[in-house]
DSSP file (Angstrom, degrees, kcal/mol; ACC not computed):
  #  RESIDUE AA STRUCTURE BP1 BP2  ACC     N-H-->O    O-->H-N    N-H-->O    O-->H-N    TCO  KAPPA ALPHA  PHI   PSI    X-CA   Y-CA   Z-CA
    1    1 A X              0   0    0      0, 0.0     2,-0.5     0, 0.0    44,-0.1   0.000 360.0 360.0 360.0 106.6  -11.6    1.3   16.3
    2    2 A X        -     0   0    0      1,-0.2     4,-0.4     2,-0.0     3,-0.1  -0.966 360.0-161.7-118.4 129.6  -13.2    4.6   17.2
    3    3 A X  S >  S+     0   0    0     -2,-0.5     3,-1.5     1,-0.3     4,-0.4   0.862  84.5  68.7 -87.5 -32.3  -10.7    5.6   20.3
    4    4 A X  T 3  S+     0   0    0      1,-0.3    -1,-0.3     2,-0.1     4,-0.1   0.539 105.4  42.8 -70.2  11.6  -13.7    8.4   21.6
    5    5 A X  T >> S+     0   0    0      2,-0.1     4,-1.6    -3,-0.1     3,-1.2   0.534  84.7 106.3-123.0 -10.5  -15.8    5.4   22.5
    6    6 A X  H <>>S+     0   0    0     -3,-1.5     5,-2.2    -4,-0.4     4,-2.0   0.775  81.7  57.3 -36.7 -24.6  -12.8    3.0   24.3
    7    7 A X  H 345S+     0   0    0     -4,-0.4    -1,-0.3     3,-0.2    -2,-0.1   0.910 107.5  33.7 -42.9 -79.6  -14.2    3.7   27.2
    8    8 A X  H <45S+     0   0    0     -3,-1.2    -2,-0.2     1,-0.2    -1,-0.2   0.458 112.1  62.3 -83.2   7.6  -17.4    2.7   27.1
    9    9 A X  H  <5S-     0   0    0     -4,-1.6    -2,-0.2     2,-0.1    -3,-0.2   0.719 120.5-115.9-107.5 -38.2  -16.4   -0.5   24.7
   10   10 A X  T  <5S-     0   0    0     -4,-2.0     2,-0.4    -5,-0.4    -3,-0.2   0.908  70.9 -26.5 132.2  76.2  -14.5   -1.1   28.1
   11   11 A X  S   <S-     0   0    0     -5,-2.2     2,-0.3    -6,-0.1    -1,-0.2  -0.896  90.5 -59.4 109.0-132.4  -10.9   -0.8   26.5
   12   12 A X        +     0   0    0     -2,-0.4     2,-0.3    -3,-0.1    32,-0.0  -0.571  59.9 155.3-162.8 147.2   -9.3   -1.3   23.4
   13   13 A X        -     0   0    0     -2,-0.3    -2,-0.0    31,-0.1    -3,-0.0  -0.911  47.3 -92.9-151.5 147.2   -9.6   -5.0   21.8
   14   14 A X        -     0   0    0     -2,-0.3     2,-0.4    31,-0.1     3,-0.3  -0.300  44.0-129.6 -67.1 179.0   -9.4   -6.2   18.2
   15   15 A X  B    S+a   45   0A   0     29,-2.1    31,-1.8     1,-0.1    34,-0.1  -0.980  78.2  45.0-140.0 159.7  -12.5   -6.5   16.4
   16   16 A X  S    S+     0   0    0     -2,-0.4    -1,-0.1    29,-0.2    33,-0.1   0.691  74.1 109.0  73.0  31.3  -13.9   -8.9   14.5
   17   17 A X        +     0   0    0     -3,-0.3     2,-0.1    32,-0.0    -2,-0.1   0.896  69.9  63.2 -88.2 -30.5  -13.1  -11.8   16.8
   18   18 A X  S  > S-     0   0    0      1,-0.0     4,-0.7     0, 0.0     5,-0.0  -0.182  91.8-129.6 -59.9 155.7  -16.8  -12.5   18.0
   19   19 A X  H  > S+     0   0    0      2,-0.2     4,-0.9     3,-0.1     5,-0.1   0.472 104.7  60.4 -59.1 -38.1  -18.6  -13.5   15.0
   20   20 A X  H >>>S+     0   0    0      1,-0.2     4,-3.8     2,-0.2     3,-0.8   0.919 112.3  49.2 -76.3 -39.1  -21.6  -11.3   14.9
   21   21 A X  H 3>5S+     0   0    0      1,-0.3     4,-2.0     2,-0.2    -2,-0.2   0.904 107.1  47.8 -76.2 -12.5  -18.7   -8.6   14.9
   22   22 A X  H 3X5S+     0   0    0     -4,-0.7     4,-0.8     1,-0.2    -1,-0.3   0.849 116.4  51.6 -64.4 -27.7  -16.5  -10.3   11.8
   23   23 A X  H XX5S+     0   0    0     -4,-0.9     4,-1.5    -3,-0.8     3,-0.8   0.837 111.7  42.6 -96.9 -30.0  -20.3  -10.3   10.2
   24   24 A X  H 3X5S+     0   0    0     -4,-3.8     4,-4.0     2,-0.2     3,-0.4   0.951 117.9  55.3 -88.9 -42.5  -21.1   -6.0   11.1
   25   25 A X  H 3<<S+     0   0    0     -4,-2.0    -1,-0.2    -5,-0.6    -2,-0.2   0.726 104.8  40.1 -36.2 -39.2  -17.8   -5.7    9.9
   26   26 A X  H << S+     0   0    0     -4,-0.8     4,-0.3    -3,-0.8    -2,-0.2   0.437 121.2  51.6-104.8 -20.7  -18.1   -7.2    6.6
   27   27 A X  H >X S+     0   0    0     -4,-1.5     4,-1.7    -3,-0.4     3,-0.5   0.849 105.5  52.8 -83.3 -38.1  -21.7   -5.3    6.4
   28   28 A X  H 3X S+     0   0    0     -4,-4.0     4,-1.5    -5,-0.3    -2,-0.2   0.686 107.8  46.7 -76.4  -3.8  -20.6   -2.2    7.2
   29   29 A X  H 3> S+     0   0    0     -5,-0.4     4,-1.3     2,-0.2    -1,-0.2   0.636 110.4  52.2-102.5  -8.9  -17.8   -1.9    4.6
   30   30 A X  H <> S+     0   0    0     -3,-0.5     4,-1.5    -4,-0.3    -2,-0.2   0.643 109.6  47.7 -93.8 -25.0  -19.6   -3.0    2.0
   31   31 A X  H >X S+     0   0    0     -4,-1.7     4,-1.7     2,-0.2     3,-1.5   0.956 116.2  51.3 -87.9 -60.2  -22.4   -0.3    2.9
   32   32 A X  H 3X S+     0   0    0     -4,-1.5     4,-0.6     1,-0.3     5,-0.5   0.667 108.8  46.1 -33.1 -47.5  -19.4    2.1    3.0
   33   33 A X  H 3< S+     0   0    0     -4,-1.3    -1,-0.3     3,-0.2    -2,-0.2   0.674 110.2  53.3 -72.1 -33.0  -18.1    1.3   -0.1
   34   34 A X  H << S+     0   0    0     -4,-1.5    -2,-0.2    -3,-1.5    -1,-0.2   0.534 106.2  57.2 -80.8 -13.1  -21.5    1.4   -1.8
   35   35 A X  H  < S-     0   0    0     -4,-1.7    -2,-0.2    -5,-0.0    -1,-0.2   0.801 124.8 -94.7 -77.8 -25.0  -22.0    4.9   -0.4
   36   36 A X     <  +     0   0    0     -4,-0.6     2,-0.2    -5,-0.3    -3,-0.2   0.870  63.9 154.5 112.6  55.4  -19.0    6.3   -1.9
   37   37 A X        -     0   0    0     -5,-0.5     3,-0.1     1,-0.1    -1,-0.1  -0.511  34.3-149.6 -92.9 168.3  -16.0    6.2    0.4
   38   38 A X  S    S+     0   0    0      1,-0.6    22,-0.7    -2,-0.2     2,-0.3   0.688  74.8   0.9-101.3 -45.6  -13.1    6.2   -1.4
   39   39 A X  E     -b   60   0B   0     20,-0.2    -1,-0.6    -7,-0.1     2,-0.5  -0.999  64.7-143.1-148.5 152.0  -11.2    4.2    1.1
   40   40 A X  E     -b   61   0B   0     20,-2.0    22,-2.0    -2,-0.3     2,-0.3  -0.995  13.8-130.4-137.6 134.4  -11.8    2.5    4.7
   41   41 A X  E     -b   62   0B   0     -2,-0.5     2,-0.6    20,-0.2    22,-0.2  -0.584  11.1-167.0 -74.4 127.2   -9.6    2.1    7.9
   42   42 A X  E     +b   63   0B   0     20,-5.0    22,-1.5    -2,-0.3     2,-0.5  -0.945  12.1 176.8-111.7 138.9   -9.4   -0.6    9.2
   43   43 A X  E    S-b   64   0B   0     -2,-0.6    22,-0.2    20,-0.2     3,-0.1  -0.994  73.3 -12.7-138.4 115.3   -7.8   -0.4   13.0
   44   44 A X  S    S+     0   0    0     20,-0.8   -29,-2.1    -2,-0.5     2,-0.6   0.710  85.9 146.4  67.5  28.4   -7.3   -3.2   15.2
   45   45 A X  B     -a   15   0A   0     19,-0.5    -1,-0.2   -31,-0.2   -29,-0.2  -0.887  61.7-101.7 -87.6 116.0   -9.6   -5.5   12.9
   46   46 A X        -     0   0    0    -31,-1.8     4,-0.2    -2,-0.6   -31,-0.1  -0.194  38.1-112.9 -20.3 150.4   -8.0   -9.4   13.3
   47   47 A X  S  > S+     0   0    0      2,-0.2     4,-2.2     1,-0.2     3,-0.5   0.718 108.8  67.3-105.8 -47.0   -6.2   -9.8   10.3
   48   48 A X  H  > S+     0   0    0      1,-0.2     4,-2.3     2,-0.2    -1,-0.2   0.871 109.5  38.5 -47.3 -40.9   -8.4  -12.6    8.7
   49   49 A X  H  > S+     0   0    0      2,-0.1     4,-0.8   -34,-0.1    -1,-0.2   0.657 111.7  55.5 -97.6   3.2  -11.2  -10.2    8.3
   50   50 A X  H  > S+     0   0    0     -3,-0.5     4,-1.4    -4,-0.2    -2,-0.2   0.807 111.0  44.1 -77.1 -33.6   -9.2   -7.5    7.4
   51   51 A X  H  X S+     0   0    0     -4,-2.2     4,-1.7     2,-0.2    -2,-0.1   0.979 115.2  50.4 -57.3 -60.5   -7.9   -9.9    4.7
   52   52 A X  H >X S+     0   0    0     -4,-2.3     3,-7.5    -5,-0.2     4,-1.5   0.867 110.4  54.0 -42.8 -90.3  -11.8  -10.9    4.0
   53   53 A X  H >X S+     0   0    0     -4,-0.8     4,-2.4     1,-0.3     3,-1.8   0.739 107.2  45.6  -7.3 -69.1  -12.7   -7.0    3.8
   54   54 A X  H 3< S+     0   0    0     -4,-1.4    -1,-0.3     1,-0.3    -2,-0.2   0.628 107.7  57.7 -79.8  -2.3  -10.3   -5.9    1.3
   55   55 A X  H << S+     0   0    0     -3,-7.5    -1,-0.3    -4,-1.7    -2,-0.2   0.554 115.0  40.7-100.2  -3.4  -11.0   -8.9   -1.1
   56   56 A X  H << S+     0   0    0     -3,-1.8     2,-0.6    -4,-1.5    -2,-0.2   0.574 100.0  61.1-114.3  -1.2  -14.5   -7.9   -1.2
   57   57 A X  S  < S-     0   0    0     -4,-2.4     2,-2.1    -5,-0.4    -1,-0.2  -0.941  75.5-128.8-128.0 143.4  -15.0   -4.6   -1.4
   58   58 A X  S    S+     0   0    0     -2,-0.6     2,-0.3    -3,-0.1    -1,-0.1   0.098  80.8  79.9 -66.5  31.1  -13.6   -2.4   -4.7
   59   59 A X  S    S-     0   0    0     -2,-2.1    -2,-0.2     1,-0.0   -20,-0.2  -0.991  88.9 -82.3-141.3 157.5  -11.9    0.2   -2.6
   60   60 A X  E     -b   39   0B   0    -22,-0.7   -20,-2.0    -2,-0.3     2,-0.6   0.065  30.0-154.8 -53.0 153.8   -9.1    0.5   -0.9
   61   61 A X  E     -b   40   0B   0    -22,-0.2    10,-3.6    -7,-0.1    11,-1.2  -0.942   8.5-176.1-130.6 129.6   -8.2   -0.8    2.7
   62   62 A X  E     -bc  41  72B   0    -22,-2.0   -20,-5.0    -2,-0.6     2,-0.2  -0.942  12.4-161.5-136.2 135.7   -5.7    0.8    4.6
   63   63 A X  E     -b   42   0B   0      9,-4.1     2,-0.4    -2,-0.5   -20,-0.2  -0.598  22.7-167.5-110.8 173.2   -4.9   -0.9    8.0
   64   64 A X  E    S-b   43   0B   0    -22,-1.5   -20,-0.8    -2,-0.2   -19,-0.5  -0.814  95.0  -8.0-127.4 144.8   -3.1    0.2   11.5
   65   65 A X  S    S+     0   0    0     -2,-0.4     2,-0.2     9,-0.3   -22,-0.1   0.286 104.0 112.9  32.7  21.1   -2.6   -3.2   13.3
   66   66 A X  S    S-     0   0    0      1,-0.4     3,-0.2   -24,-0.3    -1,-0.1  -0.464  80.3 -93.9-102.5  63.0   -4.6   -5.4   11.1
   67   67 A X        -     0   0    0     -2,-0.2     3,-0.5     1,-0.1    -1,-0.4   0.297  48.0 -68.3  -3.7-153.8   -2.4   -7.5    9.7
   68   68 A X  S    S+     0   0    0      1,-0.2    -1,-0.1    -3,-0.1     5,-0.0   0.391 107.3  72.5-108.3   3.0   -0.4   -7.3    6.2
   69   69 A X  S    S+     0   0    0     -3,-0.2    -1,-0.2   -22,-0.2    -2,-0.1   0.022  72.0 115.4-104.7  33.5   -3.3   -7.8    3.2
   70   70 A X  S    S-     0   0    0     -3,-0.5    -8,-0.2     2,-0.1     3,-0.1   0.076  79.1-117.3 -59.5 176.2   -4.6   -4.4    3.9
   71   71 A X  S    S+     0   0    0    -10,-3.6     2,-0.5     1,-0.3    -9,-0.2   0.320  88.9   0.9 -78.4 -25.5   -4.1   -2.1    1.1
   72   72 A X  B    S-c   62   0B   0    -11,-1.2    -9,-4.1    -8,-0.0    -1,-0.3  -1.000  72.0-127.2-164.1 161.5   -2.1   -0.1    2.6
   73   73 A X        -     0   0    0     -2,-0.5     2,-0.2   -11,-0.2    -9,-0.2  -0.672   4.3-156.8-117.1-177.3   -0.6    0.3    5.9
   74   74 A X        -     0   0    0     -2,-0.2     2,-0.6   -11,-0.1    -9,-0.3  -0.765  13.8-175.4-162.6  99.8   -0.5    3.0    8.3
   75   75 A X        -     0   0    0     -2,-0.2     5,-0.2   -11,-0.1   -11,-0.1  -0.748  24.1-135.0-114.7  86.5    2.7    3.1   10.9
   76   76 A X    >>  -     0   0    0     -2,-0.6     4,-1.2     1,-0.2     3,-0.7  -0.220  15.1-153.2 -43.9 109.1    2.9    5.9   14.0
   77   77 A X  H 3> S+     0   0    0      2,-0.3     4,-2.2     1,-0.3    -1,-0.2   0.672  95.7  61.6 -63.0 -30.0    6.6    6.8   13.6
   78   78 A X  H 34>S+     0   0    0      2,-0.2     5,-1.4     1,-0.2     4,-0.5   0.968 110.4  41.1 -53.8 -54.1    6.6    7.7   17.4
   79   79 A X  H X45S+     0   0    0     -3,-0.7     3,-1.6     3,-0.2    -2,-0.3   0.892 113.4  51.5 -47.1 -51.7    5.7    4.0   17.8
   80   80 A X  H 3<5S+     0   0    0     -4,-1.2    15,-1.8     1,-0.3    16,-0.8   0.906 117.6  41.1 -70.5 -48.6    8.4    2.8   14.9
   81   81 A X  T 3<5S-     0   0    0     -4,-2.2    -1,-0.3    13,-0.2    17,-0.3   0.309 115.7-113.7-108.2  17.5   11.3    4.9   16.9
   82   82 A X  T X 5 +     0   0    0     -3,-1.6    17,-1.5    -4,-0.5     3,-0.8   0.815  60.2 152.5 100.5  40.6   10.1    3.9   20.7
   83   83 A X  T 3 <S+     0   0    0     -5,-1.4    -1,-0.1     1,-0.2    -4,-0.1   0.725  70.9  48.4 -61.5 -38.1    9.0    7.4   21.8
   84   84 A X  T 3   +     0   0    0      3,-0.3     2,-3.8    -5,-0.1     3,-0.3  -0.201  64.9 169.9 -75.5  -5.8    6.7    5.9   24.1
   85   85 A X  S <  S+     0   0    0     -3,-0.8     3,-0.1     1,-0.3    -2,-0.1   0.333  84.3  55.1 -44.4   7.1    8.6    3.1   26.2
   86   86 A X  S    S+     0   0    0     -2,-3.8    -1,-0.3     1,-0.1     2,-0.2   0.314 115.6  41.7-112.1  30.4    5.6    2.7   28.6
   87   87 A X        +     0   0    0     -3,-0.3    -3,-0.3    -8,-0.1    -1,-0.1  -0.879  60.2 163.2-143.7 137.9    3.1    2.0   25.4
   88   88 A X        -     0   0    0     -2,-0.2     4,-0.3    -3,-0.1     6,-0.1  -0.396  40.4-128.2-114.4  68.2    4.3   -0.3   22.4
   89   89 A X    >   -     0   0    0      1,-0.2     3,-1.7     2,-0.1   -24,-0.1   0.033  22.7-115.5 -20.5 125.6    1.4   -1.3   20.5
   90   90 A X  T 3  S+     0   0    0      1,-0.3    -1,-0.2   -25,-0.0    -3,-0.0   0.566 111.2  49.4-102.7 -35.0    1.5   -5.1   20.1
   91   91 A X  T 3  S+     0   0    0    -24,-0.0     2,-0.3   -26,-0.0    -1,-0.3   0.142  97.8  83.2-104.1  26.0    2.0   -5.1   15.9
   92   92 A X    <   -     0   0    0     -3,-1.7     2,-0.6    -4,-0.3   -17,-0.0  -0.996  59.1-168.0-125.7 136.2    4.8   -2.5   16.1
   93   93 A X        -     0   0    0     -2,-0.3     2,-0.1     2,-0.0    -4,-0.0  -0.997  33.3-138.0-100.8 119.8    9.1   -3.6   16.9
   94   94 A X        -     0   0    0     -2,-0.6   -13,-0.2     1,-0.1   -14,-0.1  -0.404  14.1-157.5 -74.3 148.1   10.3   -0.1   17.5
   95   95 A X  S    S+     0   0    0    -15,-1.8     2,-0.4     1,-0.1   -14,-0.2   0.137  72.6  47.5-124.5   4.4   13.5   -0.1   15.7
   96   96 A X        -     0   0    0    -16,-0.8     2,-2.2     5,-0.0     3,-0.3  -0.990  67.0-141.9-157.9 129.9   15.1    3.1   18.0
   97   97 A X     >  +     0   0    0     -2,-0.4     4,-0.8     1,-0.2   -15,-0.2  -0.553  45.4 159.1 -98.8  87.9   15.0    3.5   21.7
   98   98 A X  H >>  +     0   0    0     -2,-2.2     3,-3.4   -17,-0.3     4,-1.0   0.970  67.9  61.6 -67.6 -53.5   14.3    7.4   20.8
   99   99 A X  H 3> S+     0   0    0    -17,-1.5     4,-1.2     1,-0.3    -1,-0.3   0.668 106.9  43.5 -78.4  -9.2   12.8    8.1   24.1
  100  100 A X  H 3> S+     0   0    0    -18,-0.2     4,-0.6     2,-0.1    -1,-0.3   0.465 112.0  63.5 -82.3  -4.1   16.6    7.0   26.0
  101  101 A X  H XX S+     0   0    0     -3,-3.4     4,-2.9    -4,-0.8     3,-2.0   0.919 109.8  28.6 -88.8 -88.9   18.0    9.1   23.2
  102  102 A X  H 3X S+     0   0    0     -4,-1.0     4,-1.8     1,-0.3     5,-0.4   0.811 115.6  63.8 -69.8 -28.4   16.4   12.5   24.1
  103  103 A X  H 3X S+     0   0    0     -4,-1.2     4,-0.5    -5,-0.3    -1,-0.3   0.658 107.3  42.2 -69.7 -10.8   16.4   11.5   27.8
  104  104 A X  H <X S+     0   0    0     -3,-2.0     4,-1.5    -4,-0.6     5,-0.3   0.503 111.8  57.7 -51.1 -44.0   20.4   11.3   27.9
  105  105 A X  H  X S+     0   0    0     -4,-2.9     4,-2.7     3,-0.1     5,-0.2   0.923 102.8  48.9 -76.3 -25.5   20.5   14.3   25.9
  106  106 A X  H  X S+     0   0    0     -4,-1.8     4,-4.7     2,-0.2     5,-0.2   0.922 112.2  52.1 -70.1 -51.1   18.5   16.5   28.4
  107  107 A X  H  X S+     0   0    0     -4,-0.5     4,-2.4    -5,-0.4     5,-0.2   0.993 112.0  42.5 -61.7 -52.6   20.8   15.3   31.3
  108  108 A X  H  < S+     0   0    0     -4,-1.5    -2,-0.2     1,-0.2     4,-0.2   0.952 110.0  55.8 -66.0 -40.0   23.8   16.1   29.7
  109  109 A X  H >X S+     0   0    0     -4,-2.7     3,-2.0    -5,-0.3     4,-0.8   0.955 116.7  40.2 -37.2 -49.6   22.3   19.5   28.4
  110  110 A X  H >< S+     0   0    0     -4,-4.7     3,-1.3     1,-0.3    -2,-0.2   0.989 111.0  59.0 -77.2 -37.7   21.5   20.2   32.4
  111  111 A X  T 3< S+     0   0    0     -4,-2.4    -1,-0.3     1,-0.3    -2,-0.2   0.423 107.4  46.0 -32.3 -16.4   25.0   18.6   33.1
  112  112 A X  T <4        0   0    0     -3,-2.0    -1,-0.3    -5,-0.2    -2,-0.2   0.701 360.0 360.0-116.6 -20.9   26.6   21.4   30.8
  113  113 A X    <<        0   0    0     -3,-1.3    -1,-0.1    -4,-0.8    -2,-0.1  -0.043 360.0 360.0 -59.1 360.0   24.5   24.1   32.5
């Protein structure tokens, strides 16, 4: 997912639902890994080729929203604690409604005023 092109990709979408892209996917990490990355992100890849990916190439995979056989995960804490309530990403349950939190505390700070 490179976010400076969403635009012109005409959104943001998973990847690797289309076929030719599960196939560029699965070439380009293997060319990655044979250049000498150490580790590759995977973001917003379907979780079936994110699974495929990381059983085939000898470096680590560390995902944001690709499902859970990633190597590693990668979780925006804003997301995790609700910072955002008019964005949830779709593979995050916010566990904290932070952003009613601080907006109650701000009224009652001008309330004290």
């Amino acid at each position: 997912m490179l976010p400076q092109h969403v635009r012109e990709e005409g959104g943001y979408h998973v990847k690797g639902c289309r076929e030719e892209e599960h196939q560029a996917l699965l070439v380009d990490a293997a060319a990655l890994a044979e250049a000498g990355a150490f580790a590759i992100v995977l973001e917003l890849v379907t979780p079936p080729v994110a699974k495929e990916i990381t059983e085939q190439i000898p470096i680590p995979t560390i995902g944001i929203g690709s499902g859970p056989d990633c190597d590693g995960q990668i979780l925006v804490t804003h997301d995790l604690v609700g910072t955002y309530p008019w964005f949830t990403p779709r593979h995050v349950k916010p566990r904290l409604n932070a952003a009613e939190l601080m907006r109650r505390a701000v009224e009652e700070w001008r309330k004290s005023l």
